[in-house]
N, C-alpha and C positions, 0 to 999 in steps of 0.2 A: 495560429501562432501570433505571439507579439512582435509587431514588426520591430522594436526598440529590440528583441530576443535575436532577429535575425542578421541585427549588424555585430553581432559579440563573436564570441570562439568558442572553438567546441575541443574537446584533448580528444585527440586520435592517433590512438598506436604510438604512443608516447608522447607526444610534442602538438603545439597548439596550431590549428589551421580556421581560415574562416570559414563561418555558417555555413555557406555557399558552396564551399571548396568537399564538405563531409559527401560525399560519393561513393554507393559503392556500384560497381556492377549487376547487370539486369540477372545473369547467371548464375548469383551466390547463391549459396545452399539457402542461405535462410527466407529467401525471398519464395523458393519452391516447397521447403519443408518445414519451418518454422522455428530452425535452430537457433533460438537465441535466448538469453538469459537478461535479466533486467532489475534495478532496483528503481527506487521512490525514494527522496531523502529529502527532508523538507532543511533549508537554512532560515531561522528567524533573527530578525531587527531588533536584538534586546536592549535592556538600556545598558548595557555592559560591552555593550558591541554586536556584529554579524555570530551568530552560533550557530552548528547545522547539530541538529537534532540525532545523537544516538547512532552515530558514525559509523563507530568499530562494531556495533551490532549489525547494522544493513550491511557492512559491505564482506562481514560473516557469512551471513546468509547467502550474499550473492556467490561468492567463493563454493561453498556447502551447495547449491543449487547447480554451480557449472562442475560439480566433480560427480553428483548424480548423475550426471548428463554427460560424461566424461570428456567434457571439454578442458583442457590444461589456457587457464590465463596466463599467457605468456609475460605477464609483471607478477611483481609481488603481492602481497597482503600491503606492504607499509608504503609499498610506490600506488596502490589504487587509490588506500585510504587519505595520502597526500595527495593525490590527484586532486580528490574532488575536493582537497582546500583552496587547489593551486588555480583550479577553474574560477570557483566564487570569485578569487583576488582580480583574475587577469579580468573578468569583465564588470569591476569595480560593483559589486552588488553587496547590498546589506541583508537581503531577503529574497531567497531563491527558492525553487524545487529541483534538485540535482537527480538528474535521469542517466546512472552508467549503463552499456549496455556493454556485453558481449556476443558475440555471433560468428557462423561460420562461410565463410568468404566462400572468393572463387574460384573453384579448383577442375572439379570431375560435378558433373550431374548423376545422380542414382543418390539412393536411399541412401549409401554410407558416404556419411561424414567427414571421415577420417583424414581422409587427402585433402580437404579443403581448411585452408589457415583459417587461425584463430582472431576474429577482430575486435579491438577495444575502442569504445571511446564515451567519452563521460560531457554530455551537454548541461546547460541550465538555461532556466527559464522562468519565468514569473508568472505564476498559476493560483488564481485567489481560492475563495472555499468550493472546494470541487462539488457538492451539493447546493450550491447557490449561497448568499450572502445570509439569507434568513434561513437558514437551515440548523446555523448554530445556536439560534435562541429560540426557533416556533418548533421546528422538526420536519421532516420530509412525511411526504405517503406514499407506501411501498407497497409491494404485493407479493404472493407467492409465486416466484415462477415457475411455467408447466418445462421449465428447462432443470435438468438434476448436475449436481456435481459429478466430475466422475468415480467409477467403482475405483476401490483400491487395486492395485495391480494393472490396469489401464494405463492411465498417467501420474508421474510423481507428483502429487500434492504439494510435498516440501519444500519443491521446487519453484523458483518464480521464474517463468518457462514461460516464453508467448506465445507457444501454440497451446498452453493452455488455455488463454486468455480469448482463444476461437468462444468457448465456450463462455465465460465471463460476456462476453460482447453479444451474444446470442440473449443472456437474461437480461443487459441492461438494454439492449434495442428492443426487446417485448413491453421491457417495462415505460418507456419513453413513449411506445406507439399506442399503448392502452392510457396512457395521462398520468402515469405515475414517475417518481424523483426516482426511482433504484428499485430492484427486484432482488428477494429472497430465495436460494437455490436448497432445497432438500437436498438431502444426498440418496442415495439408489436404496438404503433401511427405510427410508421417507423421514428420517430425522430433520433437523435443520443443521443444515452447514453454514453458509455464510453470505454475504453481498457480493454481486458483482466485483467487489474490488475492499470489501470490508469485514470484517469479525462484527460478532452481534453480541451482544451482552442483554439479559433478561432480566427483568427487577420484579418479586412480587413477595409481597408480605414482608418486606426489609432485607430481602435475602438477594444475594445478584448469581445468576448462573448464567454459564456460556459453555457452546460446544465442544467438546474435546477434539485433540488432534484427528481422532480418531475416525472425525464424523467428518473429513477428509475437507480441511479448511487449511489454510496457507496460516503459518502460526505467525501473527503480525507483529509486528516490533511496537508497533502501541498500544495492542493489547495486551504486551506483555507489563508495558508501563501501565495500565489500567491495575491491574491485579495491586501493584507498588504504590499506587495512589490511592488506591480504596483499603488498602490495608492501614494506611493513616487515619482511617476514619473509623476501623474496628469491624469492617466488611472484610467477609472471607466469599473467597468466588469461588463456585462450585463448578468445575467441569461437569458436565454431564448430556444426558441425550435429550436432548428438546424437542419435542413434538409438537406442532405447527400449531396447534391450538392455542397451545399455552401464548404463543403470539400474542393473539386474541383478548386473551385475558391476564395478561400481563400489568402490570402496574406501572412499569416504565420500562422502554428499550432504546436503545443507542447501540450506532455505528461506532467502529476505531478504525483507522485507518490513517499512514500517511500523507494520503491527497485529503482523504473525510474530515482526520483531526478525532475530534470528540462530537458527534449529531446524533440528538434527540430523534427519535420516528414517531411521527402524528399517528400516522395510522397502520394498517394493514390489511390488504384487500376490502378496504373502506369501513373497515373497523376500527373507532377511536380507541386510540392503547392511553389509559387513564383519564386523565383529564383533557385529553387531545395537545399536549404542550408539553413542553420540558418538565421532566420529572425532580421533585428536590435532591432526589442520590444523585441522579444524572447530572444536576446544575452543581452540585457539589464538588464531583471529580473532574467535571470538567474545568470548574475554577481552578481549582488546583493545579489541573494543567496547561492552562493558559498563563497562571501565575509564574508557573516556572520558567516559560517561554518568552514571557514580556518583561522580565525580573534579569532574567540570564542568572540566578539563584537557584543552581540543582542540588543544594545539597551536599549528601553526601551520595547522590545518586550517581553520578559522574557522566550525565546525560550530553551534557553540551560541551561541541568541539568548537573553542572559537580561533574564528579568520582573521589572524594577523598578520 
C-alpha cells in the first residue's frame, strides 16, 4: 500500500474512521469462509474535474452479487452509491480506485453464515496500471493456465465473491512464477474464459469476438463499455466460444478490466499475437476510452459520476 493511502479514511458501517482504526476480528466468518463480496471502481482526474467511472453500474453489480449470496446490505442502493462519492471528497483525491466491500463479521463459527452481521465499508486508494506502466501501449505476455475457471453450479460466476478470487490468485501466481504479466483460465468445455482479473476480447480478420456469459466469466463493467465504443467504429462483437488456438492466431487481443483499463497482449504462451504490439482496432477503442476519461465528455453515455 501507499503510505500517503494509509493516513486517509476509510467509511465503515456508515460513518468515516481512520485507516488504522478499520479492524475486524480474527473470528469473522469471512476470514474462515470467504464471505465477502467486493467491487473495483476506478475515479479519474479529468479536465472537468474528479469522475468515478460508471458508478450506478459497479455498485449494481455489487448489490446483484451480495443478494446471490444472500447477504442483505444493511444501507441502501443511493446511501452506497453516495458513499463512495463521500469517501473520494473526505480524502481530498482527484484520482482513485474505490474498493467497497461487504462481509460477514463475527458471530457464531460453522459453515452458516446467517448469525454473523453484515459488514460494510468502502476504502480508496491510488493504484497506477495494474499490468505495468508499458502495458497500455506494448502489451503484456500471457499464458494459458493449467488452472480452469469454475464449472457452472460450483460457484456463482456473476458474482464478484472473494472466495472466488482463491482461484483467480492460483492463475495469476502460476503466471508471475513461469515469467509471465497475467494467465488465461479455460473454463472446464476447454473454451476460454477470461484473465485472472480480466474479460478478453479477440480480433481477427476485422472482426472482434469475446466469450459469452456462458463460458463462466464475471460480465465486466468495461467490457461492457468495449461493446459501446466499438460500435462507434462500426464493429459488432461477437459472443462466442473461443478455443484457445485461435489465441494464437489471432490478429490482436486485449484485456478489459477496471484495475487493466484497456491492454494490448504481446504474446501467448510465447506466441506473438500479430505484430507482437498494440493492434490498430485495439489502439483505436482504446483511444476512445481514454478520451472519455481525460475529457470528462461521456456523451450521451452517462458514464461519469463527478465529485463535488
Amino acid at each position: 500500500m501507499n503510505p500517503k493511502d494509509e493516513k486517509g479514511k476509510i467509511w465503515y458501517n456508515g460513518k468515516f474512521i481512520n485507516w488504522w482504526d478499520a479492524k475486524i476480528h480474527i473470528m469473522s466468518h469471512v476470514i474462515h469462509y470467504g464471505t465477502s463480496i467486493f467491487e473495483g471502481i476506478r475515479c479519474y482526474n479529468t479536465k472537468k474535474g474528479a469522475a468515478i467511472f460508471r458508478l450506478q453500474e459497479h455498485i449494481r453489480r455489487f448489490f446483484d452479487s451480495t443478494k446471490i449470496y444472500r447477504m442483505d446490505i444493511p444501507f441502501s442502493f443511493e446511501k452506497i452509491n453516495q458513499a463512495c462519492i463521500d469517501v473520494v471528497k473526505e480524502n481530498n483525491l482527484s484520482s482513485a480506485y474505490i474498493r467497497p466491500v461487504v462481509f460477514r463479521g463475527y458471530n457464531t463459527l460453522g459453515v452458516d453464515p446467517t448469525k454473523c452481521p453484515v459488514e460494510t465499508a468502502i476504502a480508496v486508494m491510488d493504484w497506477g496500471r495494474y499490468l505495468g506502466e508499458d502495458a497500455i501501449n506494448l502489451g503484456v505476455d500471457v499464458k494459458i493456465s493449467t488452472w480452469q475457471r469454475m464449472h457452472p453450479n460450483t460457484f456463482p460466476f456473476l458474482a464478484k465473491a472473494g472466495a472466488n478470487y482463491m482461484n483467480s490468485q492460483l492463475i495469476k501466481m502460476e503466471a508471475l512464477a513461469e515469467g509471465y504479466s497475467e494467465g488465461i483460465a479455460l473454463n472446464t468445455h476447454g473454451t476460454v474464459s477470461e484473465g485472472s482479473g480480466e474479460n478478453l476480447f479477440v480480433i481477427r480478420d476485422g472482426q472482434i469476438f469475446t466469450p459469452p456469459i456462458s463460458a463462466t466469466i464475471l460480465p465486466g463493467i468495461t467490457r461492457g463499455s468495449v461493446f459501446k465504443l466499438a460500435s462507434e467504429f462500426g464493429y459488432e462483437i461477437k459472443e462466442t466460444e473461443i478455443p484457445r488456438e485461435m489465441l494464437y492466431i489471432a490478429d490482436e487481443l486485449f484485456f478489459t478490466g477496471t484495475a487493466a483499463e484497456i491492454s494490448p497482449i504481446r504474446s501467448v504462451d510465447k506466441i506473438i499475437v500479430g505484430e507482437g504490439k498494440r493492434g490498430p482496432i485495439t489502439e483505436k477503442i482504446q483511444r476512445r476510452f481514454f478520451d472519455i476519461i481525460e475529457s470528462g465528455d461521456d456523451g450521451d453515455y452517462g458514464w461519469l459520476t463527478f465529485v463535488k
